[in-house]
C-alpha positions as CSV (number, residue, x, y, z in Angstrom):
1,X,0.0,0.0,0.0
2,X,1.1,3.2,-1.4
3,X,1.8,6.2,1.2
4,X,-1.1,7.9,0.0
5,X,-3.4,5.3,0.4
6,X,-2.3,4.8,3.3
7,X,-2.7,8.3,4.7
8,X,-6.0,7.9,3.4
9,X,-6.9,4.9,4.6
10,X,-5.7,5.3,8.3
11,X,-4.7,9.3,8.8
12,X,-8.5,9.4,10.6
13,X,-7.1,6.5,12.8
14,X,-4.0,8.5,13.9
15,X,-5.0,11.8,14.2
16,X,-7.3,10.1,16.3
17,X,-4.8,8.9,18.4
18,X,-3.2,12.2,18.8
19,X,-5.6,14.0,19.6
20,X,-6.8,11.7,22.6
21,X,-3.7,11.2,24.1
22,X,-3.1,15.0,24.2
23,X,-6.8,15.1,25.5
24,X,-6.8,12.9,28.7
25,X,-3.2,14.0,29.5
26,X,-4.1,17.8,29.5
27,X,-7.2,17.0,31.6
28,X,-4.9,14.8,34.1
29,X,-2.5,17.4,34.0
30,X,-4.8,20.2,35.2
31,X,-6.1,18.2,37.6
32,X,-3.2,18.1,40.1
33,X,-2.4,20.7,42.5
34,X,-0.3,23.9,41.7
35,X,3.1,23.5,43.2
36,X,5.8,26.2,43.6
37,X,9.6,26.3,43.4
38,X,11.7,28.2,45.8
39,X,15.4,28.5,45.5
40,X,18.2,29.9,47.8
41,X,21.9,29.3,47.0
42,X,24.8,29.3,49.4
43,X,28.6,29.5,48.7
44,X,30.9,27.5,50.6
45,X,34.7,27.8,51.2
46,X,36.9,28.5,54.0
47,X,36.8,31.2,56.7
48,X,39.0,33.2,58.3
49,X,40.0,31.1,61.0
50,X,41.9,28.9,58.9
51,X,44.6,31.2,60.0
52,X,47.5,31.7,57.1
53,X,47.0,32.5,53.2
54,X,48.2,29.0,52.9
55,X,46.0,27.0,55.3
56,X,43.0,29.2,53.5
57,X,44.2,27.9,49.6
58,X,44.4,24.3,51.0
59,X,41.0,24.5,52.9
60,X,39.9,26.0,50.0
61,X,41.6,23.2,47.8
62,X,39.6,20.5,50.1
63,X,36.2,22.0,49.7
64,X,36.1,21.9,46.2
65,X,36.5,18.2,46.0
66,X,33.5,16.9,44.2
67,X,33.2,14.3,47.4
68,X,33.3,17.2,50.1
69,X,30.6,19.3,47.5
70,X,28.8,16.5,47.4
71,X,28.5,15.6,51.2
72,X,27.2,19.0,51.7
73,X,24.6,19.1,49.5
74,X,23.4,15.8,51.6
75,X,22.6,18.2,54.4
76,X,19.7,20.5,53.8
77,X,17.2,16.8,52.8
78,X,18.9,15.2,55.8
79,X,16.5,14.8,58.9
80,X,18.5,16.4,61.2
81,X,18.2,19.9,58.8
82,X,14.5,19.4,58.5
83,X,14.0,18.5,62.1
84,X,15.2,21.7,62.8
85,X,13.2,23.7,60.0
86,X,10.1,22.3,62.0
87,X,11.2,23.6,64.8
88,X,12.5,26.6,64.0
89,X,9.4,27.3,61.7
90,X,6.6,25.9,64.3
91,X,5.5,23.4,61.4
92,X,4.4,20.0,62.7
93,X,5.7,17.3,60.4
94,X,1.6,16.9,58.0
95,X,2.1,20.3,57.0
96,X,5.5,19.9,55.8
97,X,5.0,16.7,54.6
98,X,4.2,18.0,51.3
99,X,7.2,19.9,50.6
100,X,10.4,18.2,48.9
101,X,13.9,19.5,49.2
102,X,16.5,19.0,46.6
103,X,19.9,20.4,46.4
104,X,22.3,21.0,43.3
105,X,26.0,21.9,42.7
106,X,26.5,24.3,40.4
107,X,28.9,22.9,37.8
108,X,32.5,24.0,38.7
109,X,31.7,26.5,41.6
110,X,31.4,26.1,45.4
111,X,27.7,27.2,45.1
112,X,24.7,24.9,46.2
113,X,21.3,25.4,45.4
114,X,18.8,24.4,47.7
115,X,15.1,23.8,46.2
116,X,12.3,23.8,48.0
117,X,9.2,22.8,46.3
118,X,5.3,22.6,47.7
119,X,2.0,24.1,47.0
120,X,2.2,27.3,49.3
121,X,4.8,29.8,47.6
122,X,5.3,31.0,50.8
123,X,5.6,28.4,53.0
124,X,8.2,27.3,50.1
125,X,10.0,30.4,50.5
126,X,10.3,30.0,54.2
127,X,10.9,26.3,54.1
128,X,14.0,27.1,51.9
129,X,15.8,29.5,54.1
130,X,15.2,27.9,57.3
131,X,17.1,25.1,55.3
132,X,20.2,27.2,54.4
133,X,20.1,28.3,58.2
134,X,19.8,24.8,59.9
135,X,22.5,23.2,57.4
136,X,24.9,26.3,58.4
137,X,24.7,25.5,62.0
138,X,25.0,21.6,61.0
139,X,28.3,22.3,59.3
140,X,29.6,24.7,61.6
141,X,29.2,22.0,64.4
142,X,30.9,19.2,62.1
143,X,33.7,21.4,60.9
144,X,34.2,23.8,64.0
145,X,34.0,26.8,62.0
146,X,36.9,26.5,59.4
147,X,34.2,26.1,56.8
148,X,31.6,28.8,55.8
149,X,28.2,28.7,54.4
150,X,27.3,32.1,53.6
151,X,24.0,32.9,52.0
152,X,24.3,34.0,47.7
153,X,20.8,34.8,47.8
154,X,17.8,34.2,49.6
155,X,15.1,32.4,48.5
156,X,12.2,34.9,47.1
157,X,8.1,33.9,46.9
158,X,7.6,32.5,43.9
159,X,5.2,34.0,41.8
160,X,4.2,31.2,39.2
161,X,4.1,27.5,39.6
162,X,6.7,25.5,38.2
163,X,3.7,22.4,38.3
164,X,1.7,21.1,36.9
165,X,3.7,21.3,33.5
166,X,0.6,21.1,31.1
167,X,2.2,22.1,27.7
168,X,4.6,19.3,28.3
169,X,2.1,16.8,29.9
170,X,0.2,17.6,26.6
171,X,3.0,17.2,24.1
172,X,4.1,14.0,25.4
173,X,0.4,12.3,25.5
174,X,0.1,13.6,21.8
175,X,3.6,11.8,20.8
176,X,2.3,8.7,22.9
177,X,-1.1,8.7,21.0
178,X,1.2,9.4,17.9
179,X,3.2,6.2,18.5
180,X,0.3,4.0,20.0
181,X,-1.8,5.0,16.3
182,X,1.2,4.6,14.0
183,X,1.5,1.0,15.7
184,X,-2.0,-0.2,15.7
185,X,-1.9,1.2,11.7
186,X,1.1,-1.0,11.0
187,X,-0.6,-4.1,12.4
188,X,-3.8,-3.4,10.1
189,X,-1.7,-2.9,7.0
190,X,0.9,-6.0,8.1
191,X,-2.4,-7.9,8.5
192,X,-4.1,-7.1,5.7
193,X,-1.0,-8.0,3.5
194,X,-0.6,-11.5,5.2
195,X,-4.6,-11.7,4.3
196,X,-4.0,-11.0,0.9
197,X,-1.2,-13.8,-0.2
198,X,-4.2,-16.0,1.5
199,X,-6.4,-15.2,-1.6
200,X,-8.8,-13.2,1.1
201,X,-8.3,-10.2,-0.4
202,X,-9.4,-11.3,-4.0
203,X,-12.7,-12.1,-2.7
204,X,-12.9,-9.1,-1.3
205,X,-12.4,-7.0,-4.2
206,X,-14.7,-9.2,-6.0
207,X,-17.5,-8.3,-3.2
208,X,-16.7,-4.4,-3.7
209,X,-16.0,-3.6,-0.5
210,X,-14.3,-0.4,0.2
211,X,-11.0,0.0,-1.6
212,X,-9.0,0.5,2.1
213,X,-9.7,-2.9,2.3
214,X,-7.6,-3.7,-0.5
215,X,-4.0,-3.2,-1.6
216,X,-2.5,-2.0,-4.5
217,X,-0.8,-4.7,-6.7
């Protein structure tokens, strides 16, 4: 079967597709709740009790290992750090409960990034610098002080959520739909080919039926 047969012949059945799978995933999608993003980053390094230039460069030098990075960005979704955040807050551990905490390194810096998200933007807000203050105290007390955590910038209220991502929710539902059509398609035609070296499709023709049925010699 030609191309333009085919389009013919099945477009309906894949457009079809499409446009149900962007459907039901748009009206999924708008059904969750809102969520917001807040953000605070933090630089870390050495401070000034490391005493000479030289014990500063080799503090320095030890904090930006990609292990020592690494372990501190373990501490603001630790429980100790969120423990604190409850307390420090007043929260009681249901209305918190909804609020994840993720923290990045930014490539090739001592920076972190610590990400609050949740459905008050607020709340969010606050959540995320009670973080950056509970892990400061947590390090200070590991490290005696030789190592600082100093606040880049403070985490703002969000204004917009960063969830539920519709467009994309919808995009990818279309391609799925897209996909799930093409394939259904492709067993039709596959089947109908296998039908026809059967002499099925002869007696078809010969019973007029209509000519998507059929396949070009």
């Amino acid at each position: 079967m030609n191309l333009r047969r085919l389009i013919r012949c099945y477009g309906w059945l894949v457009l079809l597709s499409l446009l149900t799978g962007g459907a039901v995933s748009a009206y999924y999608a708008k059904r969750d709740p809102a969520l917001f993003e807040a953000s605070a980053t933090v630089v870390v390094g050495p401070s000034e009790r490391a005493g000479s230039y030289e014990a500063a460069l080799r503090s320095l030098d030890t904090v930006s290992r990609r292990n020592v990075m690494a372990t501190y960005a373990q501490i603001p979704s630790s429980r100790t750090a969120r423990e604190g955040v409850l307390q420090e807050l007043n929260f009681s551990r249901e209305r918190s409960a909804g609020y994840g905490v993720r923290t990045f390194i930014l490539p090739d810096t001592n920076v972190l990034r610590i990400t609050v998200k949740g459905a008050d933007p607020q709340r969010a807000s606050e959540f995320a610098n009670a973080l950056v203050r509970q892990s400061r105290k947590i390090i200070l007390g590991i490290y005696g002080g030789i190592i600082t955590f100093d606040i880049l910038d403070e985490a703002a209220i969000p204004k917009a959520p960063v969830d539920p991502e519709v467009e994309r929710k919808t995009a990818l539902g279309a391609l799925c739909g897209l996909i799930l059509g093409s394939g259904v398609v492709f067993l039709i035609v596959r089947f109908r080919s296998r039908s026809m070296h059967t002499g099925t499709e002869d007696i078809r023709k010969k019973q007029g039926l209509h000519p998507c049925v059929g396949q070009n010699a």
